[in-house]
TIKOL-464222 format. One record per residue (C-alpha): residue in one letter; x, y, z; residue number from 1. Coordinates in steps of 0.5 Angstrom, whole numbers, plus 500, padded with zeros to 3 digits. Layout:
% residues N
+----+------+-------+-----+-----+
! aa ! east ! north !  up !   i !
+----+------+-------+-----+-----+
!  A !    X !     Y !   Z ! NUM !
...
+----+------+-------+-----+-----+
***
This chain:
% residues 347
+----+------+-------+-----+-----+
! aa ! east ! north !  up !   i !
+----+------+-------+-----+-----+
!  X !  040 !   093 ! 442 !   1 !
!  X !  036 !   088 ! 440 !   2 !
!  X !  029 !   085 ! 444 !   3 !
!  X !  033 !   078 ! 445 !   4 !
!  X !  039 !   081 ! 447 !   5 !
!  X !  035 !   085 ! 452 !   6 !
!  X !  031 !   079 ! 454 !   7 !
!  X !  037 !   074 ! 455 !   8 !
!  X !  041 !   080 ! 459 !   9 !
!  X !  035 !   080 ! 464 !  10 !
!  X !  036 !   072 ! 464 !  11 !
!  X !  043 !   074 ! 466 !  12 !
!  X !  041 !   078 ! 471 !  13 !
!  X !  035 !   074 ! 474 !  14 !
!  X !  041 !   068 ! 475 !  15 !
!  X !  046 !   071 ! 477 !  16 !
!  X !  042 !   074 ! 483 !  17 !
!  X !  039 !   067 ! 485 !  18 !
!  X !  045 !   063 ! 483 !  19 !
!  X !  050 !   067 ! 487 !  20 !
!  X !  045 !   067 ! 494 !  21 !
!  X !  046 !   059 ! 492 !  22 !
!  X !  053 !   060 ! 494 !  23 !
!  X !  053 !   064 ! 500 !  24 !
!  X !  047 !   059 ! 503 !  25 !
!  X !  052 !   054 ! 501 !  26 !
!  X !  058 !   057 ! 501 !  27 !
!  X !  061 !   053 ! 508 !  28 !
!  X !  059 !   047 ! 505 !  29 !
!  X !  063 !   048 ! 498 !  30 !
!  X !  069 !   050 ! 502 !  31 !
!  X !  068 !   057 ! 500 !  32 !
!  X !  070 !   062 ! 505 !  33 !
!  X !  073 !   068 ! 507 !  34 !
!  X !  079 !   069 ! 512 !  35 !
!  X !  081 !   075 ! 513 !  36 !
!  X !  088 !   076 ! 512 !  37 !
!  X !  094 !   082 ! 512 !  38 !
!  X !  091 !   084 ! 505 !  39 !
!  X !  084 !   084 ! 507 !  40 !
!  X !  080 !   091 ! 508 !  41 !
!  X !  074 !   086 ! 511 !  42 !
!  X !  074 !   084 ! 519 !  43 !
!  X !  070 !   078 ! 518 !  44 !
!  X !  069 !   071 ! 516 !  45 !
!  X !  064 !   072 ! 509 !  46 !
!  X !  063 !   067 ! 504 !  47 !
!  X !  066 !   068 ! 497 !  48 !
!  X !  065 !   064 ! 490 !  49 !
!  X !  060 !   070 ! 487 !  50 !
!  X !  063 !   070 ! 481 !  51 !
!  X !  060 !   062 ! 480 !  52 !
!  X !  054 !   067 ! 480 !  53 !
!  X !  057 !   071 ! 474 !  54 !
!  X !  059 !   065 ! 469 !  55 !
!  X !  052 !   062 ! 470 !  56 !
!  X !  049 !   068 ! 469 !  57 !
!  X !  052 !   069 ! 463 !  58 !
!  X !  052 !   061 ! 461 !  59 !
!  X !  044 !   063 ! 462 !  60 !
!  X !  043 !   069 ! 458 !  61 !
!  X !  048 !   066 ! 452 !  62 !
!  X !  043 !   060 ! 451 !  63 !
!  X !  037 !   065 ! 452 !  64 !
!  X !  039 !   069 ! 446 !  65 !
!  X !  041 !   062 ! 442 !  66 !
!  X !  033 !   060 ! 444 !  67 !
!  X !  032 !   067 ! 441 !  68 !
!  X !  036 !   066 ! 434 !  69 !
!  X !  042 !   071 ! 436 !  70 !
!  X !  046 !   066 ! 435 !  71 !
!  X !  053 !   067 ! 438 !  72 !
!  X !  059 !   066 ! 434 !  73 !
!  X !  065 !   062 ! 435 !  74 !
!  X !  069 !   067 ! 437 !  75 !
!  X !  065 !   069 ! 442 !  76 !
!  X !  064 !   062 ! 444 !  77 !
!  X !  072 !   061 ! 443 !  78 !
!  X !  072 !   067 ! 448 !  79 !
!  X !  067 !   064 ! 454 !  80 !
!  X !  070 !   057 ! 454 !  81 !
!  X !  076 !   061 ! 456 !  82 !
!  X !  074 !   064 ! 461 !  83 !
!  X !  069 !   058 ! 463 !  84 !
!  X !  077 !   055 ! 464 !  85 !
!  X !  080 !   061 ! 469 !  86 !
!  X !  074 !   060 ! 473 !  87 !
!  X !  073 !   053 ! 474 !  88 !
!  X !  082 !   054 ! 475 !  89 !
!  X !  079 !   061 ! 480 !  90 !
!  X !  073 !   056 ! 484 !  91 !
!  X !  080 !   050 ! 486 !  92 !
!  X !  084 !   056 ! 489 !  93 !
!  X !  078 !   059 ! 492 !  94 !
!  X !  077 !   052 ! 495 !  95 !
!  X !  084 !   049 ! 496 !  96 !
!  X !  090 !   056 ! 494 !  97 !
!  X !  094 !   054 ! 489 !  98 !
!  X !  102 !   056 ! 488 !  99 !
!  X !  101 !   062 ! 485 ! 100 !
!  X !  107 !   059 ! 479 ! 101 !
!  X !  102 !   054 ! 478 ! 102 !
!  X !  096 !   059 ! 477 ! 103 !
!  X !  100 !   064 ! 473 ! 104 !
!  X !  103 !   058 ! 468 ! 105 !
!  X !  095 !   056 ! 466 ! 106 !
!  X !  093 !   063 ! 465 ! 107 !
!  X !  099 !   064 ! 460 ! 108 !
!  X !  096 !   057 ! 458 ! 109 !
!  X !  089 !   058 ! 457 ! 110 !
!  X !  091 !   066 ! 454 ! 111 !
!  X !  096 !   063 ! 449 ! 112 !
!  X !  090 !   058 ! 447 ! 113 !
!  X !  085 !   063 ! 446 ! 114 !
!  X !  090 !   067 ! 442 ! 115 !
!  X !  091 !   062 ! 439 ! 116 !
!  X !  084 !   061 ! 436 ! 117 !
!  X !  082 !   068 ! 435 ! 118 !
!  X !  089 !   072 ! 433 ! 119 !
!  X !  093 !   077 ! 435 ! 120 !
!  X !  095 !   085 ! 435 ! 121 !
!  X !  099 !   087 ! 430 ! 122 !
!  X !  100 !   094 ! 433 ! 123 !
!  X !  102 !   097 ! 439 ! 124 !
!  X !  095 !   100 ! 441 ! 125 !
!  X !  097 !   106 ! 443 ! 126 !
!  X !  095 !   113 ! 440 ! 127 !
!  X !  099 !   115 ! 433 ! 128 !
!  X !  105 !   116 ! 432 ! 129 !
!  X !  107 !   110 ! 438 ! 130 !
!  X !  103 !   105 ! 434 ! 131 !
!  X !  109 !   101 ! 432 ! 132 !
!  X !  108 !   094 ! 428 ! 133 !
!  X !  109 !   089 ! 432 ! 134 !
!  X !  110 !   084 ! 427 ! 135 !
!  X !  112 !   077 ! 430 ! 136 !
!  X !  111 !   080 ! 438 ! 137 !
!  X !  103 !   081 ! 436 ! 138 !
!  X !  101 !   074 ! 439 ! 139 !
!  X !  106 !   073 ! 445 ! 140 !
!  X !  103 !   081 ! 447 ! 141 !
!  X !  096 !   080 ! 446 ! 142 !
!  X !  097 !   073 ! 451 ! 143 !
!  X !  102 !   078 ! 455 ! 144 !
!  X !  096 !   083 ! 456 ! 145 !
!  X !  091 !   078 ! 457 ! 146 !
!  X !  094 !   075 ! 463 ! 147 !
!  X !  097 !   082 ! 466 ! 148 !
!  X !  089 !   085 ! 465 ! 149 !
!  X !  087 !   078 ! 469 ! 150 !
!  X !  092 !   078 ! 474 ! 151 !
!  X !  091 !   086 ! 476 ! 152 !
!  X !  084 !   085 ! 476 ! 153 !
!  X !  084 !   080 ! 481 ! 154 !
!  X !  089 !   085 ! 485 ! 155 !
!  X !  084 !   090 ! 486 ! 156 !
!  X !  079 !   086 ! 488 ! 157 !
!  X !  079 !   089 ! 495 ! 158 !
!  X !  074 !   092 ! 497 ! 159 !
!  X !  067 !   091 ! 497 ! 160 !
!  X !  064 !   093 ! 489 ! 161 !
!  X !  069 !   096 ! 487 ! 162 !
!  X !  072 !   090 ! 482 ! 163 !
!  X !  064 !   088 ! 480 ! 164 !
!  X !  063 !   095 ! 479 ! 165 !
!  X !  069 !   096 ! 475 ! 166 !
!  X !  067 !   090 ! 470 ! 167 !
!  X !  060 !   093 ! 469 ! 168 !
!  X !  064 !   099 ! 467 ! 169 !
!  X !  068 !   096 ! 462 ! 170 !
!  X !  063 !   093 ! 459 ! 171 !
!  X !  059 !   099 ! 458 ! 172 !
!  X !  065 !   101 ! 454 ! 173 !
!  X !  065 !   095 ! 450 ! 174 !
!  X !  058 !   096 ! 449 ! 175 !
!  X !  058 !   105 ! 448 ! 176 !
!  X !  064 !   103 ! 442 ! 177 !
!  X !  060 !   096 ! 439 ! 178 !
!  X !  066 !   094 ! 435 ! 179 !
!  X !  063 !   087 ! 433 ! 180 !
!  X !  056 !   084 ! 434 ! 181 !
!  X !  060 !   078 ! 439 ! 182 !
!  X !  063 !   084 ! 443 ! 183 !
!  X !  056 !   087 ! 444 ! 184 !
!  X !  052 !   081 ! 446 ! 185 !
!  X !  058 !   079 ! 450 ! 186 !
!  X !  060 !   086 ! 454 ! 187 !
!  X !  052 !   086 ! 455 ! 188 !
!  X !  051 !   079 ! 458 ! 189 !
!  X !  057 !   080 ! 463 ! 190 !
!  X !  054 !   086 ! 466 ! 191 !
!  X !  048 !   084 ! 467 ! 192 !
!  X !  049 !   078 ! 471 ! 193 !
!  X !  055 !   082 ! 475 ! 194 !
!  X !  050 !   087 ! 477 ! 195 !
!  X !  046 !   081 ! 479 ! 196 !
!  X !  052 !   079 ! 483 ! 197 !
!  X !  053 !   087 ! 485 ! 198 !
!  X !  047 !   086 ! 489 ! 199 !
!  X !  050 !   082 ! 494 ! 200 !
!  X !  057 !   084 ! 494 ! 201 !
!  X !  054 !   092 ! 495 ! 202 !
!  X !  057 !   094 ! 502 ! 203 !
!  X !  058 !   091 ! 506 ! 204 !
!  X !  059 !   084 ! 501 ! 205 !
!  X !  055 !   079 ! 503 ! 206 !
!  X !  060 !   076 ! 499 ! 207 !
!  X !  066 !   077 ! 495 ! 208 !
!  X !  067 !   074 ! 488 ! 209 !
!  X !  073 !   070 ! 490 ! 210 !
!  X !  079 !   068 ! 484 ! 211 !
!  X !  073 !   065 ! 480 ! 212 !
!  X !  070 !   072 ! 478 ! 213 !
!  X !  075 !   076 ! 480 ! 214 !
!  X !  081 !   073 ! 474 ! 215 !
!  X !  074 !   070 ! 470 ! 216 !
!  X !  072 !   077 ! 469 ! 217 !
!  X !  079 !   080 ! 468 ! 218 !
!  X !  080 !   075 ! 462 ! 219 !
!  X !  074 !   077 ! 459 ! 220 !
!  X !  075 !   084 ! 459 ! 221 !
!  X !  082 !   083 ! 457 ! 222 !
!  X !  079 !   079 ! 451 ! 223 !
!  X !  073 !   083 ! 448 ! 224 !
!  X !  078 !   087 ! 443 ! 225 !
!  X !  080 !   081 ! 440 ! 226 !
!  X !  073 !   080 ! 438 ! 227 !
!  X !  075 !   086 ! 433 ! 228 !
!  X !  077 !   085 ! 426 ! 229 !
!  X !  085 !   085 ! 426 ! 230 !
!  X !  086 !   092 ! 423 ! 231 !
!  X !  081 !   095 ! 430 ! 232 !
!  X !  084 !   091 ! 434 ! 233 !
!  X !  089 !   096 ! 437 ! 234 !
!  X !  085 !   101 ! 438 ! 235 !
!  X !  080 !   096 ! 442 ! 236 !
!  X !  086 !   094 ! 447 ! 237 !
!  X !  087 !   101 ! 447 ! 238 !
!  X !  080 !   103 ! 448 ! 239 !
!  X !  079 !   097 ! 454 ! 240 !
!  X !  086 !   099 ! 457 ! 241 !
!  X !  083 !   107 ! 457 ! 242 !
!  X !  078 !   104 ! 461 ! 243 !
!  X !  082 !   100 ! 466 ! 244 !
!  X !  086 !   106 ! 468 ! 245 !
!  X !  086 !   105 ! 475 ! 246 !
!  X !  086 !   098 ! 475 ! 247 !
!  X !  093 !   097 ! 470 ! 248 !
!  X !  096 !   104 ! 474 ! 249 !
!  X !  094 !   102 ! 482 ! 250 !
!  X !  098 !   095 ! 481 ! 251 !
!  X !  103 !   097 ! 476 ! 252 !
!  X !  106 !   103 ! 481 ! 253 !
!  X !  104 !   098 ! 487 ! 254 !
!  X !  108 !   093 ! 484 ! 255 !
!  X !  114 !   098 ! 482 ! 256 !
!  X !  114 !   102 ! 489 ! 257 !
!  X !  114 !   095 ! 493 ! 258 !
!  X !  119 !   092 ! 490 ! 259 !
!  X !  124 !   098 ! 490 ! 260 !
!  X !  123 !   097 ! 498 ! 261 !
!  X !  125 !   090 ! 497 ! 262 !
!  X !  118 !   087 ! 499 ! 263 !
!  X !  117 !   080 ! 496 ! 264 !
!  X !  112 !   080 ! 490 ! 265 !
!  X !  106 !   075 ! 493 ! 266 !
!  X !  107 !   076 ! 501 ! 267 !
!  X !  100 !   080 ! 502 ! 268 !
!  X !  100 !   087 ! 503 ! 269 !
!  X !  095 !   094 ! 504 ! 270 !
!  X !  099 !   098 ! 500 ! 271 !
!  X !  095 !   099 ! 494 ! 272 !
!  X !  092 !   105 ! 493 ! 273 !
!  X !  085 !   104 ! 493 ! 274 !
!  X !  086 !   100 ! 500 ! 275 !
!  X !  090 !   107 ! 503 ! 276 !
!  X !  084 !   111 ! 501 ! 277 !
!  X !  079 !   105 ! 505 ! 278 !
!  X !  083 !   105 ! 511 ! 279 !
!  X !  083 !   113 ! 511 ! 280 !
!  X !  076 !   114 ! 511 ! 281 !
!  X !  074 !   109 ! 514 ! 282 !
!  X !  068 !   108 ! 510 ! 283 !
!  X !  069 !   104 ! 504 ! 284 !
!  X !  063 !   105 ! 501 ! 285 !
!  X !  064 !   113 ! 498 ! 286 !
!  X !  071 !   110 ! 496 ! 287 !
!  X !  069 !   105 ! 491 ! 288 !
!  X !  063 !   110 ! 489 ! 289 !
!  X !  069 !   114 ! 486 ! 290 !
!  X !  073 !   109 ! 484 ! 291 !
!  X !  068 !   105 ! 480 ! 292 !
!  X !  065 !   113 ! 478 ! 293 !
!  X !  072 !   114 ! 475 ! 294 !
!  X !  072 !   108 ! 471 ! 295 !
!  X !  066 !   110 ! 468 ! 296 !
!  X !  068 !   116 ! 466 ! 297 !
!  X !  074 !   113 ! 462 ! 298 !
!  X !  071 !   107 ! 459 ! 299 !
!  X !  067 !   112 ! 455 ! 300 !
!  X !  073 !   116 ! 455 ! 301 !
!  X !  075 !   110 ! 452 ! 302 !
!  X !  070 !   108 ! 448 ! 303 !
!  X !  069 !   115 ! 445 ! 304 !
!  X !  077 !   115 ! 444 ! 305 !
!  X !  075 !   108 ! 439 ! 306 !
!  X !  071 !   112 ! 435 ! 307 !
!  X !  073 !   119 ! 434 ! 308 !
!  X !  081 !   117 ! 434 ! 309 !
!  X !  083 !   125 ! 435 ! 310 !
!  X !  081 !   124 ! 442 ! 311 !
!  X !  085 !   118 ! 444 ! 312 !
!  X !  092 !   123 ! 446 ! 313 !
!  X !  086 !   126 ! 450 ! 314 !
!  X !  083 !   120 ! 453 ! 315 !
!  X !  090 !   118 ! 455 ! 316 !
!  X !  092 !   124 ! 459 ! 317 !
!  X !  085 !   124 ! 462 ! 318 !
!  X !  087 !   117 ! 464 ! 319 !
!  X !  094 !   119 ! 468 ! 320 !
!  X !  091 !   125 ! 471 ! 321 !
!  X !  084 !   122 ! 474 ! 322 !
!  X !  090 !   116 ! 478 ! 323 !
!  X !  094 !   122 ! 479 ! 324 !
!  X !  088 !   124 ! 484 ! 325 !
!  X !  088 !   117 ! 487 ! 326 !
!  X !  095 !   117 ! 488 ! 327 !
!  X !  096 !   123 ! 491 ! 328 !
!  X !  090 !   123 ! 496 ! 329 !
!  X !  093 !   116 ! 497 ! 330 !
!  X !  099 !   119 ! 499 ! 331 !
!  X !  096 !   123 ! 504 ! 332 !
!  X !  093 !   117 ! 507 ! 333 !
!  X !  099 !   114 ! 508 ! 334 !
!  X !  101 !   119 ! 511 ! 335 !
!  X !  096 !   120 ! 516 ! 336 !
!  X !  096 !   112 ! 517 ! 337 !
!  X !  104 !   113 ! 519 ! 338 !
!  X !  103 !   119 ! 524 ! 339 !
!  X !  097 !   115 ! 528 ! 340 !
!  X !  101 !   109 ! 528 ! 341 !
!  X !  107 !   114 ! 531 ! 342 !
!  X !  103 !   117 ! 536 ! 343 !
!  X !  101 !   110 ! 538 ! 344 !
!  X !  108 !   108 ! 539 ! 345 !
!  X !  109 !   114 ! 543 ! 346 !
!  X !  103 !   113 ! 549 ! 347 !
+----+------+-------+-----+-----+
***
């Protein structure tokens, strides 16, 4: 990693830091505060919209390294205008909510533009003999992938740390396989200002990320794999997806298992696993710790998996077997959440 790009990531850092304390001063006056609900794990009023501290700190650190000569390319710039436009879409529904139909055509839209400008997956990105061709599907899958990944990333945004902790992960993944230049300086700039913004959010959040940061920073981890060449690219998605586990698997087998029961898709809901665990053990703090411990783990998996292709059937099994842990002990929890409600109701 170069002196500038260290240099412009400590500049991402500094203005996250002082830009997302500027949003919770001001958070009252912008009409950006945070309500507790009947999804919500928090018990009082905090201000949200961090993830403005997180897209001004990369917007930061990018014109530092231009200064410096690093000279980001137009694919990256491609990627970041992209997700500059889900965050401005994140702070009007952070401010004023948004039919969730509306919010989910302008991701389809802004996904469909960046693939657009930078191309799709040719491939499915799964280990080898599975990597079939996707012919005419490689774009519409990229678009799909992208906006499944900004979706569920804002699903998991629930507990304090976790979704920021799980983007600072990602990104080390990203920066472990380095698979181009604009990847690099990309992933590296994310993760320094989310752990400027990881200063505030540590438990108990002094602010939350809001739609802004949690479905900004979704979309560009989700995008990062396209910064590969054509041919990599399935092994990118694969390496990202690896790294991911627990945020694709939690909301896809939430999604899954509420609808088996008839739960309307949208009505707020504690039926993740992560927020059965939180609820469990009282204490959210050595959840996240886990969950984020557990990301890391697999976005390394992930990244290692990209560079030694032996190791992806690996990687992917590690995978199921580090959220079948989650799961299980979330079942216990749910368990154990529905027999003190019982013994309530008998008193």
């Amino acid at each position: 990693m170069s002196i500038g790009l260290a240099v412009s990531g400590f500049v991402s850092l500094a203005v996250a830091v002082a830009s997302t304390w500027l949003v919770s001063r001001n958070a009252e006056r912008l009409g950006l505060i945070d309500v507790p609900n009947d999804r919500s794990l928090h018990q009082r009023i905090t201000p949200r919209g961090g993830g403005l501290g997180i897209i001004l700190g990369v917007a930061g650190g990018l014109w530092v390294l231009n200064v410096l000569g690093g000279e980001p390319s137009r694919q990256l710039d491609i990627l970041l205008a992209g997700t500059g436009a889900i965050a401005l879409l994140g702070v009007v529904d952070d401010r004023h909510p948004l039919p969730a139909r509306l919010r989910l055509a302008a991701h389809f839209l802004v996904a469909a533009a960046v693939v657009a400008a930078l191309g799709g997956v040719e491939r499915l990105p799964l280990p080898h003999p599975l990597d079939l061709s996707l012919g005419l599907l490689g774009s519409p899958f990229a678009v799909l992938w992208i906006v499944t990944v900004t979706n569920f990333f804002n699903f998991m945004d629930g507990l304090d740390g976790l979704a920021g902790g799980q983007a600072v992960a990602s990104c080390v993944g990203v920066i472990v396989a380095t698979w181009s230049t604009d990847a690099l300086q990309g992933a590296a700039l994310m993760a320094a200002a989310t752990i400027g913004f990881l200063v505030w959010n540590r438990p108990p959040a002094r602010i939350f990320l809001g739609d802004a940061g949690s479905t900004s920073l979704g979309f560009a981890i989700a995008c990062f794999p396209l910064l590969a060449s054509t041919a990599n690219r399935p092994a990118t998605v694969f390496a990202v997806g690896v790294g991911l586990s627990l945020f694709l698997l939690d909301p896809l087998e939430t999604l899954f298992r509420l609808a088996r029961r008839g739960h309307r898709i949208g009505r707020p809901h504690r039926a993740h696993s992560y927020q059965l665990l939180a609820w469990a053990r009282q204490r959210h703090g050595p959840v996240a710790g886990s969950l984020i411990a557990s990301g890391m783990v697999l976005s390394i998996a992930g990244a290692i998996a990209y560079r030694v292709p032996a190791a992806a059937w690996p990687a992917a099994l590690l995978a199921v077997a580090i959220y079948s842990v989650e799961r299980y002990l979330a079942g216990r929890a749910r368990l154990q959440a529905a027999t003190i409600l019982n013994a309530g109701s008998e008193t």
